[in-house]
ZABA-494885 format. One record per atom (N, C-alpha, C): x, y negated, z; residue in three letters. Coordinates in steps of 0.05 Angstrom, whole numbers, padded with zeros to 5 digits, always signed. Last residue first. Layout:
N
XYZALA;...
***
This chain:
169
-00336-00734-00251UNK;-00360-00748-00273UNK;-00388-00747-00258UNK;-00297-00702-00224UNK;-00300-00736-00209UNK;-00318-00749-00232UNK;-00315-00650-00249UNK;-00320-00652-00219UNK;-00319-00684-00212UNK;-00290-00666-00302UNK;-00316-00658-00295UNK;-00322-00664-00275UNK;-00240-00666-00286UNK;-00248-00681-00296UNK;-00269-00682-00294UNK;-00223-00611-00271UNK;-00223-00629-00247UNK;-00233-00653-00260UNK;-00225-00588-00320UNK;-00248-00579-00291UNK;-00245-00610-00275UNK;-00186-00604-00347UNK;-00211-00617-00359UNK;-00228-00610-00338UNK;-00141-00586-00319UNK;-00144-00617-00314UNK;-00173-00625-00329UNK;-00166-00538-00286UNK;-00145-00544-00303UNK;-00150-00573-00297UNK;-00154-00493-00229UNK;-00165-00519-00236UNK;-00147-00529-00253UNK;-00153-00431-00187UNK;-00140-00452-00214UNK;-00164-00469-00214UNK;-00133-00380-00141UNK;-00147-00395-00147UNK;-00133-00418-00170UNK;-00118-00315-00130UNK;-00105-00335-00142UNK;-00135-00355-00154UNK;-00103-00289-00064UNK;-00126-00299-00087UNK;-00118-00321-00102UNK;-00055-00233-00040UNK;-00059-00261-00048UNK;-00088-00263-00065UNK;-00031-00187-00038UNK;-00045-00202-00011UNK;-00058-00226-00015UNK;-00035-00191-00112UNK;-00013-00175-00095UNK;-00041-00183-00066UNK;-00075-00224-00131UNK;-00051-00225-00132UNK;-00041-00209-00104UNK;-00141-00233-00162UNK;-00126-00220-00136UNK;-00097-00208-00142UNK;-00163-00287-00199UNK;-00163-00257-00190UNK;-00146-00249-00175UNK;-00194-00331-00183UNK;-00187-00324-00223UNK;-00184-00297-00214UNK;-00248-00383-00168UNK;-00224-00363-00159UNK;-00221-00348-00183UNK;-00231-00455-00168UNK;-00241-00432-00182UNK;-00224-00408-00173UNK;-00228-00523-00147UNK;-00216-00494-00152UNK;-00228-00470-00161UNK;-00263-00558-00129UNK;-00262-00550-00167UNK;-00245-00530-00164UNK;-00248-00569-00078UNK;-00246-00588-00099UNK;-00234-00579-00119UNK;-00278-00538-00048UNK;-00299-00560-00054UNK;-00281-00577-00061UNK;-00242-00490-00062UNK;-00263-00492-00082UNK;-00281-00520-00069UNK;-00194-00520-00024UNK;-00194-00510-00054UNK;-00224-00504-00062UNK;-00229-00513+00027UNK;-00223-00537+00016UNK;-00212-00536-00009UNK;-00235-00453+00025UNK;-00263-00474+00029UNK;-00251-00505+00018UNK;-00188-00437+00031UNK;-00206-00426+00006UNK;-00228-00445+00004UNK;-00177-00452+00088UNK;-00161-00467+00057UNK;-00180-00455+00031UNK;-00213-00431+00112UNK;-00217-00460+00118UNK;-00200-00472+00096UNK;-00206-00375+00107UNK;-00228-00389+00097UNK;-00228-00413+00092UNK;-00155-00338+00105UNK;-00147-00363+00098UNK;-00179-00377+00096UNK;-00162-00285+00079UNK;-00173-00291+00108UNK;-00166-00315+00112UNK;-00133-00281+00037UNK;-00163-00276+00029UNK;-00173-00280+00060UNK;-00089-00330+00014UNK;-00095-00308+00034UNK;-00120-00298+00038UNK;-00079-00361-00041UNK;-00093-00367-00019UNK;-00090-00331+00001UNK;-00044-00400-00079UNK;-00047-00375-00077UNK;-00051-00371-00056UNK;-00064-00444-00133UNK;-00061-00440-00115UNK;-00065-00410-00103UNK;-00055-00487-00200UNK;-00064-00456-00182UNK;-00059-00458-00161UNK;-00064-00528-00246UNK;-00057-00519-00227UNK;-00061-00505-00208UNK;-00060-00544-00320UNK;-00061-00537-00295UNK;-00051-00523-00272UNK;-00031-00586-00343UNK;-00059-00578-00354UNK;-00074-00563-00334UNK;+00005-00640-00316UNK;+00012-00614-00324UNK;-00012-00604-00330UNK;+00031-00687-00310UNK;+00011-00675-00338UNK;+00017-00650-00339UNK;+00038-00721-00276UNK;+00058-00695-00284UNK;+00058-00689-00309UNK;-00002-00759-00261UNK;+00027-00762-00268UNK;+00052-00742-00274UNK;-00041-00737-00271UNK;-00040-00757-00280UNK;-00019-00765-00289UNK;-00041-00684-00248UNK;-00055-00681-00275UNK;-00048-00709-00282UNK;-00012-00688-00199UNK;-00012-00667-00227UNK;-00011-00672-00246UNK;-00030-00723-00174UNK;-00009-00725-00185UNK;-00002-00710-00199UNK;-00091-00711-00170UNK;-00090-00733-00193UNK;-00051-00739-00196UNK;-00078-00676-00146UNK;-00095-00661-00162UNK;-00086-00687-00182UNK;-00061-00702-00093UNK;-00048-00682-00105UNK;-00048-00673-00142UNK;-00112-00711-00070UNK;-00088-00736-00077UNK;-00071-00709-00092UNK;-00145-00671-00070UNK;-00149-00687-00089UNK;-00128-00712-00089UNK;-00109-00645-00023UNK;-00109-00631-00050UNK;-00120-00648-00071UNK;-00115-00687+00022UNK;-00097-00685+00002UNK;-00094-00667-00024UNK;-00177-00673+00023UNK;-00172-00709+00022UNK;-00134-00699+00005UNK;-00166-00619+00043UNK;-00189-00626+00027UNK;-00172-00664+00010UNK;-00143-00624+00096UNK;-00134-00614+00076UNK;-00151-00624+00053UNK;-00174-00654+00122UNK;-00147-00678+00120UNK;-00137-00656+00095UNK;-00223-00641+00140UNK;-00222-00650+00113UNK;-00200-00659+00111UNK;-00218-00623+00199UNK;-00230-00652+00196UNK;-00231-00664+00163UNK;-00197-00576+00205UNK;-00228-00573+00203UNK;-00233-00601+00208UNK;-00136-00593+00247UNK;-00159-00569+00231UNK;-00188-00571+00230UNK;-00123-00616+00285UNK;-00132-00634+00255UNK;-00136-00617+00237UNK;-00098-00584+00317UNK;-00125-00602+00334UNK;-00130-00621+00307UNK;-00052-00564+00296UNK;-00078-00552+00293UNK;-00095-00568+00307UNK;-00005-00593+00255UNK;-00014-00597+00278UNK;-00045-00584+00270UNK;-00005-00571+00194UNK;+00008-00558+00218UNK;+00003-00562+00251UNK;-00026-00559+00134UNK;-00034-00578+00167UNK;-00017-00564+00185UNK;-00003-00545+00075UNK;+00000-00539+00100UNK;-00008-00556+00131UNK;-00011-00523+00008UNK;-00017-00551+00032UNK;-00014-00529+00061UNK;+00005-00521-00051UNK;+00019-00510-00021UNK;+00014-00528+00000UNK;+00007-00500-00115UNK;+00002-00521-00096UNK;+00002-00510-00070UNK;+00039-00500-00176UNK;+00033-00485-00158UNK;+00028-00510-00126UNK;+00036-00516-00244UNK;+00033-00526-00220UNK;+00025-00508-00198UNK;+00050-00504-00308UNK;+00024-00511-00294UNK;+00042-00517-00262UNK;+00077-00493-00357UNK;+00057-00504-00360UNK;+00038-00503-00339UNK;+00131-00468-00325UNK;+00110-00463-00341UNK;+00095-00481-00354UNK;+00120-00504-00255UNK;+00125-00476-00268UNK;+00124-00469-00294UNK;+00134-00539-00196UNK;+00124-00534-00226UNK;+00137-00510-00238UNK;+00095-00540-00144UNK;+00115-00529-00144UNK;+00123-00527-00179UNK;+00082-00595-00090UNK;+00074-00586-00121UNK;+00101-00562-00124UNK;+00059-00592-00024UNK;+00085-00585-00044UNK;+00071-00576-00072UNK;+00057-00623+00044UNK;+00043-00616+00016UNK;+00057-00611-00005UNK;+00046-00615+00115UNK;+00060-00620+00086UNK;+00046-00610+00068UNK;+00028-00650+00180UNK;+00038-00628+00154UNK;+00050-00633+00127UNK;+00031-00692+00205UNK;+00010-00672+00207UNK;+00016-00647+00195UNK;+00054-00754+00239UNK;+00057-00724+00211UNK;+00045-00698+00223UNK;+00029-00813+00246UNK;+00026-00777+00259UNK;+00041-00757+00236UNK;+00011-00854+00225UNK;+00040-00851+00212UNK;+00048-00818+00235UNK;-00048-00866+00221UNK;-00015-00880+00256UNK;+00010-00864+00243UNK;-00066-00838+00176UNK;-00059-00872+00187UNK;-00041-00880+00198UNK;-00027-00779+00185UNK;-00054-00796+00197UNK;-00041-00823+00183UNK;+00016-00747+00136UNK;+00010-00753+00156UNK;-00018-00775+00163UNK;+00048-00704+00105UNK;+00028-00712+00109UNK;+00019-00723+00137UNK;+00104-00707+00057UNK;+00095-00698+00087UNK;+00062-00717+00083UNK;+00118-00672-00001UNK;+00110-00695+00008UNK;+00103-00683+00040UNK;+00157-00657-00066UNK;+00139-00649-00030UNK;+00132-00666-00018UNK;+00158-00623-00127UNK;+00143-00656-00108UNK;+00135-00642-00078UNK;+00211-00588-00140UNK;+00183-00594-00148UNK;+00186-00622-00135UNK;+00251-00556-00116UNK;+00233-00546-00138UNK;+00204-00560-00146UNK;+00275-00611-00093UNK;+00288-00595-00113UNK;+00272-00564-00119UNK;+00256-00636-00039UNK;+00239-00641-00069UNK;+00261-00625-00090UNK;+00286-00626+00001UNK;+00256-00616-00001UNK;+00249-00617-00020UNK;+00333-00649-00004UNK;+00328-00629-00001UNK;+00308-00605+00007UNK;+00316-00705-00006UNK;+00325-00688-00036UNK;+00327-00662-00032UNK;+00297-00723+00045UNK;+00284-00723+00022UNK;+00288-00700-00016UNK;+00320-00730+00091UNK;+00334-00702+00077UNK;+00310-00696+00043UNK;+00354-00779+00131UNK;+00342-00771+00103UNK;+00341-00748+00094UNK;+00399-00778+00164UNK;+00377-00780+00170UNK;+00353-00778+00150UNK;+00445-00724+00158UNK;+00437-00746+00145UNK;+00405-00755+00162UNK;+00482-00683+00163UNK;+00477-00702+00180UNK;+00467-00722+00171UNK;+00466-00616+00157UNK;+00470-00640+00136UNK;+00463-00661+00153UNK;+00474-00573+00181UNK;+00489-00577+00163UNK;+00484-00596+00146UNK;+00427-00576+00217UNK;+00455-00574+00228UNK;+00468-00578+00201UNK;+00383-00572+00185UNK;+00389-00600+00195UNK;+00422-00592+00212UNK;+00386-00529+00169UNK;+00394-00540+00145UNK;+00411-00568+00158UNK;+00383-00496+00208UNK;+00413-00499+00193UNK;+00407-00514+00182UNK;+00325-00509+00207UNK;+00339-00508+00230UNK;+00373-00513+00235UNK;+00305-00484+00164UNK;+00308-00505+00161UNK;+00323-00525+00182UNK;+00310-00429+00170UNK;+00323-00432+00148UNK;+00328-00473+00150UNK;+00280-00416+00220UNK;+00313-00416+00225UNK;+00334-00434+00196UNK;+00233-00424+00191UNK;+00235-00445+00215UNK;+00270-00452+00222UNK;+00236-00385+00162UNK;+00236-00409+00147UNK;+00252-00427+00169UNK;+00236-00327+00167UNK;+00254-00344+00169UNK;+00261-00364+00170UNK;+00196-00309+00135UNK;+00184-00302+00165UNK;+00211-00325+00175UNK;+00171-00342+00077UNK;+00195-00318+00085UNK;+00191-00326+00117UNK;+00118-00353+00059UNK;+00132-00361+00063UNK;+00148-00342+00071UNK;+00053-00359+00053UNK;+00075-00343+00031UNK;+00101-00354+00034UNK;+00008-00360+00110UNK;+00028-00367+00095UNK;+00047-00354+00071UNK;-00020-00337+00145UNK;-00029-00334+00128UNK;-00011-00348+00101UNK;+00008-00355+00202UNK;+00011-00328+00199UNK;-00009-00320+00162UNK;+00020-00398+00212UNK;+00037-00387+00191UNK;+00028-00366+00181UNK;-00009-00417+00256UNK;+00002-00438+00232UNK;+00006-00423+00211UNK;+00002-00379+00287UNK;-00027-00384+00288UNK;-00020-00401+00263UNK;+00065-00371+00293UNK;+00043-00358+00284UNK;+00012-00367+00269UNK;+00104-00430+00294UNK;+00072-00424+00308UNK;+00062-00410+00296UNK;+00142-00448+00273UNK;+00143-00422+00289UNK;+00128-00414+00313UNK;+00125-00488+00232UNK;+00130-00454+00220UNK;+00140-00438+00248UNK;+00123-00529+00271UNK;+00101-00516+00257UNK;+00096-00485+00247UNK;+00171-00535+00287UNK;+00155-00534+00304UNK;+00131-00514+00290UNK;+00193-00547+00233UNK;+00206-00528+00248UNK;+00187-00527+00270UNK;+00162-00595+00222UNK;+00164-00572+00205UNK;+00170-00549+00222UNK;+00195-00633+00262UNK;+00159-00621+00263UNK;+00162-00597+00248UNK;+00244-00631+00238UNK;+00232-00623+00266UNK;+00212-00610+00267UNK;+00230-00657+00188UNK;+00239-00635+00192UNK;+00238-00626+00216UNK;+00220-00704+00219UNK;+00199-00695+00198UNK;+00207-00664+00199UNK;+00269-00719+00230UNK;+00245-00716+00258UNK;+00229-00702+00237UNK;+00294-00736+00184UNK;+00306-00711+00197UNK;+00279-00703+00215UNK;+00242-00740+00136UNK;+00262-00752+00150UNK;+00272-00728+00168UNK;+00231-00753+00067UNK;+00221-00738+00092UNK;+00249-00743+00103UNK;+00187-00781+00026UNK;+00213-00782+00046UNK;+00212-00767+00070UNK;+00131-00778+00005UNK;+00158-00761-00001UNK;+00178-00769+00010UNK;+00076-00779+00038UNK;+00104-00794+00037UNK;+00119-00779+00028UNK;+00008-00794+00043UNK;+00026-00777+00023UNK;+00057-00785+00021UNK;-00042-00803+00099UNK;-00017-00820+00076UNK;+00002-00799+00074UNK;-00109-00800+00105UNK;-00082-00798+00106UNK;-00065-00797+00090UNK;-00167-00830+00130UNK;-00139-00820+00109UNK;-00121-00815+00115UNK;-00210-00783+00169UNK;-00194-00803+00166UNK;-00174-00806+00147UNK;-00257-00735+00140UNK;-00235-00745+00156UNK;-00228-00772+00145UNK;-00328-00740+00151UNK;-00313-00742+00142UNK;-00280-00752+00155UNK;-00361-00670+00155UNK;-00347-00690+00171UNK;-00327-00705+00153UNK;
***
């Protein structure tokens, strides 16, 4: 099926943060997540303690985050480079579930893949999947992800930048 595009915004706005907070305290959302069980509360203060309608900088201080959202400007979820090292940790999250299983994940890991590798330069980038997670393991390997080996609860999947080269030849 192919999904509709969707648009990569690094501004994230207070409502943005809302959703977020909606999202992380939907089990069904989280429950395969590497996240601290707290998040929802953690981001909950944040917006109490910072009256800003903008909270852009305080999402992007370990990396690149971006919200994800439809065409109609819907925010759907989020997406987060995390840098490390010489490589890139990646973190997609759909959060509205009636846009599960339309490729919206899939469509951002390759917007993602080319800010890595194009504009980061970083050589590569991993992801750390939940071994019951199918529908994210399925959109990581149909783009070039590779599984490498089993981390703690975790599958650590990679794509350097010469894989992902190959794959758009």
């Amino acid at each position: 099926m192919k999904a509709a595009k969707v648009k990569l915004t690094q501004e994230v706005t207070r409502n943005d943060a809302l959703s977020m907070i909606d999202w992380m305290e939907c089990h069904e959302v989280t429950k395969y997540m590497n996240e601290a069980g707290n998040i929802a509360l953690e981001i909950n203060d944040l917006i109490k303690r910072v009256n800003l309608s903008i909270l852009t900088h305080l999402f992007n201080q370990d990396g690149s985050f971006y919200i994800i959202s439809t065409v109609e400007n819907l925010p759907i979820g989020f997406v987060k480079l995390k840098y490390m090292n010489n490589e890139a940790e990646m973190v997609v999250m759909i959060g509205e579930k009636q846009h599960w299983g339309n490729g919206y994940g899939k469509e951002v890991i390759r917007e993602m893949l080319n800010h890595a590798f194009f504009h980061r330069r970083v050589p590569r980038v991993i992801a750390k999947i939940h071994p019951n997670n199918i529908r994210s393991i399925k959109a990581f390997e149909r783009s070039g992800f590779l599984f490498e080996r089993d981390i703690n609860q975790f599958r650590l999947y990679s794509i350097t930048l010469e894989e992902f080269i190959q794959g758009i030849i």
